[in-house]
BALO-229961 format. One record per residue: x, y, z of N, C-alpha, C in turn. Coordinates in steps of 0.1 Angstrom, whole numbers, plus 5000, padded with zeros to 4 digits. Each point is the difference from the previous one (the first is absolute). Layout:
XYZXYZXYZ ...
END
This chain:
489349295238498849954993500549894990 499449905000500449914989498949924992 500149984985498649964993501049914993 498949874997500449934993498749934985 500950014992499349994988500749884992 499449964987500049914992500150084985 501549994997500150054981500049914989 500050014992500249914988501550024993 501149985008501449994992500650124999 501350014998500350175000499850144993 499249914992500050104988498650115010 499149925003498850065008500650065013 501049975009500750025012500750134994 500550044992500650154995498850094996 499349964998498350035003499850105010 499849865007499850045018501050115006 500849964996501350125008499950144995 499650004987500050154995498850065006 498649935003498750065006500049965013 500849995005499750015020500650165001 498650025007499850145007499950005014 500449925009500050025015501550005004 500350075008501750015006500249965011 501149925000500649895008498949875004 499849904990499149954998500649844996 500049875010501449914992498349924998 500249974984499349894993501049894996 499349875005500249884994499449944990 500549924992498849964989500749864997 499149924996500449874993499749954986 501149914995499849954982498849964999 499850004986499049884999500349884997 499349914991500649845000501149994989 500849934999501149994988499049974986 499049945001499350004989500150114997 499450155004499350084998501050064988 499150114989500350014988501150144998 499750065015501050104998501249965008 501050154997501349905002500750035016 500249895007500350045013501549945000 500950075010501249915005500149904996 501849974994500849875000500449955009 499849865004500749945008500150045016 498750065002499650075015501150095002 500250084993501450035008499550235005 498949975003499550115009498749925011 500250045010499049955011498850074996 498949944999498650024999499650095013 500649975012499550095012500850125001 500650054989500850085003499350185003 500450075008498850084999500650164988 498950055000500450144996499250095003 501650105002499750095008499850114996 499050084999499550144997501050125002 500350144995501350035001499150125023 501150095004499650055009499250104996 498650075010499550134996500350125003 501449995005500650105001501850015004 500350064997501950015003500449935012 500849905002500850004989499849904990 500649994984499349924994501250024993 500249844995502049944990499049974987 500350104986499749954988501349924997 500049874990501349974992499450074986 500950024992500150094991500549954985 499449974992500849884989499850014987 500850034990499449984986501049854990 499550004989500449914992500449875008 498949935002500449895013500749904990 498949884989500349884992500249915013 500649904997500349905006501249915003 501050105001501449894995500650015016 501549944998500550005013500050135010 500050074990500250155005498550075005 499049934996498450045004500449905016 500149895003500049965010501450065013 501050034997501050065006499450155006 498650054990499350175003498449975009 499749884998499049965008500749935015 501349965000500349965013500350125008 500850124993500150125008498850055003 498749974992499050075005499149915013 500149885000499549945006500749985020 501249984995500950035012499450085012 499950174996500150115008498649985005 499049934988498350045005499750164993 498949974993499450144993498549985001 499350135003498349984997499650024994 500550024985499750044983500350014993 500449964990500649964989499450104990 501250114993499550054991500950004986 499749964989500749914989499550134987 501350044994500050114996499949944982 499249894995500049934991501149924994 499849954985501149895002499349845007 499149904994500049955013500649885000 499049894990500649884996501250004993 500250064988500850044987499849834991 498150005004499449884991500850044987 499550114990500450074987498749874993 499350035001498749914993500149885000 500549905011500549895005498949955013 498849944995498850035014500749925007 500949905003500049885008500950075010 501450124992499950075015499850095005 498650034997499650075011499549915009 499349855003500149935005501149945011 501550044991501049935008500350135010 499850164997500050095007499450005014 498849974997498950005012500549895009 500649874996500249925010501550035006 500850104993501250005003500250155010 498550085001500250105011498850005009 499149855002499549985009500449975014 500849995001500249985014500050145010 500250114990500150155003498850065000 499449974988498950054998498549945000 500349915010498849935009500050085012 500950075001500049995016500150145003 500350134986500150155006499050064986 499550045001499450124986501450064993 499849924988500550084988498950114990 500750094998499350094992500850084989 499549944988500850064984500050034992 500750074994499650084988500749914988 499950064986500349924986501650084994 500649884995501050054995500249954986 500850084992499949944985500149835001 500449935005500149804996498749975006 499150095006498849935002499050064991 500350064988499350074988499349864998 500649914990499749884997499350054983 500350134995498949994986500549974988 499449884995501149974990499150054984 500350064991499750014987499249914994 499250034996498549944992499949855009 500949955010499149875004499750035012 500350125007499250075016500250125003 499250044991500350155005499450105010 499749925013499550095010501450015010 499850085008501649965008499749955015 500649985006499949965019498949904998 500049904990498849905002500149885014 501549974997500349925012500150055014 500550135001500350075013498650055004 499050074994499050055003499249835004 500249904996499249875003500349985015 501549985001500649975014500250085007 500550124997499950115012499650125000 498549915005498750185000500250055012 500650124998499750095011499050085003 499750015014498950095003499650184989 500350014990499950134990498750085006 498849885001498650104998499850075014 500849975008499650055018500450134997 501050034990500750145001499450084990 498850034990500150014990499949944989 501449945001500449944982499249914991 499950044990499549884992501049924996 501150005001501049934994500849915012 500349875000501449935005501050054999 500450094993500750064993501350125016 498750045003500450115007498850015011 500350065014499350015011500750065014 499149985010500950045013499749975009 500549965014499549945011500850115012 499049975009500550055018500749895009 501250025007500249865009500850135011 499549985014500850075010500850104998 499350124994500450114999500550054984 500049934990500649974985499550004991 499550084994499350044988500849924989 499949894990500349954992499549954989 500650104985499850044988500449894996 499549914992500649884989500050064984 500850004993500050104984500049904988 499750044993500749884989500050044988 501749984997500850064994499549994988 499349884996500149934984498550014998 499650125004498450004996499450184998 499050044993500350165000500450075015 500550084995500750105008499950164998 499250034987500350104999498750125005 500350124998498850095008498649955001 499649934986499050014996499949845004 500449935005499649865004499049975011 499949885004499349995014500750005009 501449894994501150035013500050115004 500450094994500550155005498850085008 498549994991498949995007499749985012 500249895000499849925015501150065012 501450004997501050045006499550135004 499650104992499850155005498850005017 499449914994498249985010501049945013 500449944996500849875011501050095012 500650054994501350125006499150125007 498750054994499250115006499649925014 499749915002499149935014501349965009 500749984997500849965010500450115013 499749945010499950035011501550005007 500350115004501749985003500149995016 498450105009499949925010500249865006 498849924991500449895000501049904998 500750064988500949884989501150124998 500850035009501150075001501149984989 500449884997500649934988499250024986 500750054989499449934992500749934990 500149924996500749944988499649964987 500749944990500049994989500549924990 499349935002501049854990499749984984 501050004992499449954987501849924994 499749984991500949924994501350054994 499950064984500850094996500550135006 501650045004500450055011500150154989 499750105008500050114991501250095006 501249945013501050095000501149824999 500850004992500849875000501450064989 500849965012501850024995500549914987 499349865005500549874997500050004984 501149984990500049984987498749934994 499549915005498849944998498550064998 499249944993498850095001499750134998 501050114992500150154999499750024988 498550155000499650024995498949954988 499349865010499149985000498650074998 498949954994498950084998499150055013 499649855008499749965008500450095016 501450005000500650105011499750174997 500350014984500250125002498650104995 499249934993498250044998499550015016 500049875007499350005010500750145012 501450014999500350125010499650134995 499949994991499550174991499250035005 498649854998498550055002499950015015 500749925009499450035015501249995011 501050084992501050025015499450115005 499550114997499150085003499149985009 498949885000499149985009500849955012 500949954998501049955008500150075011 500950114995500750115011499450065003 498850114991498950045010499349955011 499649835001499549925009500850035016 501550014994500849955013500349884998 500349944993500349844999501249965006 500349965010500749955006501349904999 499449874993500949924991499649924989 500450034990500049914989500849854995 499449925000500849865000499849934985 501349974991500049974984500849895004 499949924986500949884996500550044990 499949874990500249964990501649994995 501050155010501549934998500249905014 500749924994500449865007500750075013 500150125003501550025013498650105008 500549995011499750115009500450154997 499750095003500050185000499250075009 500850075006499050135008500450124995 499150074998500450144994499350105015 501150105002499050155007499050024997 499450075005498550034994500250134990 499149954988500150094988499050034995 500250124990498650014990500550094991 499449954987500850094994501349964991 500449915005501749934996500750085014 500050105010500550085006499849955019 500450015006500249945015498850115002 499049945010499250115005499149925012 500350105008499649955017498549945003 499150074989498949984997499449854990 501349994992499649894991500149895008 499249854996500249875004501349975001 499849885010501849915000500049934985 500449934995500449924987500449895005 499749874995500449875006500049894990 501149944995499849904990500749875006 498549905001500449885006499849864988 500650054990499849874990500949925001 500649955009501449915005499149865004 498949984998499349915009500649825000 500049984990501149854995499749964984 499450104993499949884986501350084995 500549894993501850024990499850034989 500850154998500550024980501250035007 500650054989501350054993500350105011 499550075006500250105011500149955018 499349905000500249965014501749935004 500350045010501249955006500249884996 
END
């Protein structure tokens, strides 16, 4: 089946990709005029006919898997591995532009992972450099990220961008967010309780779990955190009772798999543990 549509620049086309609900579905779409006030492609350098493709509605199905992207040599060297093999979903474990209250790039972001994300569904959650809240001159936070990348929240529940969940070919998938309440008495955790009771394991055999702050990590970096270790208190528990399958964290720059644990203790019953914050933006810790 193939539909073709007309967006208004990418910012509206990451739009589009988070609310298509039909599977295996290639949409095409075209710019609008270079006049036009929102911001499209430099220098043509993505085809307007290019199509995108909806992920499968059922197994088998290739997520790429990614946190702390930015934009540097090392963001494009992680997008050619991903683009290479072919994936039907992009799931981005926060971390995105690393604007840091810089609007022009989140602009230079969008043009710098369009070619990817014109063409597969990305779907993501927030990580501390997309806070954006700065002391007495903006103090709301996710102003920029919540502008540019709304995700579907209300289909599932949520009142919040913040946090949600989607179905794709068998895959029950939890979006968390680390940098927003977490505690018993929140909505997140609220919502997560309601969210985790409905899930259908007939259906959605998989379930997973993505949020940002990694709550089992070796790595000298990032230990003992508020953020990691508040949020694992209040709901590694909803966690493991669910059956949660895999959990996927950033925020350290290197890769980690851990056994499945709970507890701090190996347990056959607990989630796998996965930290993919290696994505390409550079500190002091990357290779």
């Amino acid at each position: 089946m193939g539909i073709h549509m007309r967006v208004p620049g990418i910012i509206s086309l990451l739009f589009l990709i988070s609310g298509l609900f039909e599977f295996n579905v290639v949409y095409s779409y075209t710019l609008p005029p270079r006049g036009n006030k929102i911001i499209t492609p430099l220098k043509n350098d993505i085809d307007p006919s290019s199509p995108q493709q909806t992920p499968p509605s059922q197994f088998p199905i290739k997520f790429a898997v990614v946190g702390d992207l930015g934009q540097t040599e090392w963001t494009k060297t992680t997008l050619q591995h991903i683009s290479d093999p072919g994936y039907d979903m992009l799931l981005l474990a926060g971390d995105l532009s690393y604007a840091d209250t810089i609007q022009e790039e989140w602009e230079t972001f969008g043009r710098f992972i369009e070619p990817l994300a014109s063409q597969r569904p990305w779907m993501v959650t927030t990580g501390d450099h997309d806070v954006e809240k700065i002391k007495i001159l903006h103090r709301r936070s996710f102003t920029a990220y919540n502008t540019r990348w709304l995700m579907p929240f209300d289909l599932s529940g949520s009142k919040s961008n913040q946090y949600y969940s989607f179905e794709v070919a068998g895959v029950h998938i939890i979006m968390l967010g680390s940098y927003t309440d977490y505690d018993s008495k929140s909505n997140q955790y609220e919502w997560l309780q309601g969210d985790l009771k409905n899930v259908d394991r007939n259906k959605t055999p998989w379930l997973v779990v993505m949020f940002h702050a990694p709550w089992y990590n070796s790595n000298t970096d990032h230990q003992g955190e508020s953020q990691s270790i508040g949020m694992k208190a209040s709901m590694e528990d909803l966690l493991f009772q669910a059956r949660v399958d895999i959990v996927v964290s950033a925020h350290i720059h290197a890769y980690e798999r851990f056994t499945r644990v709970y507890k701090e203790q190996a347990n056959k019953c607990g989630p796998l543990y996965i930290n993919v914050g290696d994505g390409g933006n550079i500190n002091d810790y990357n290779p």
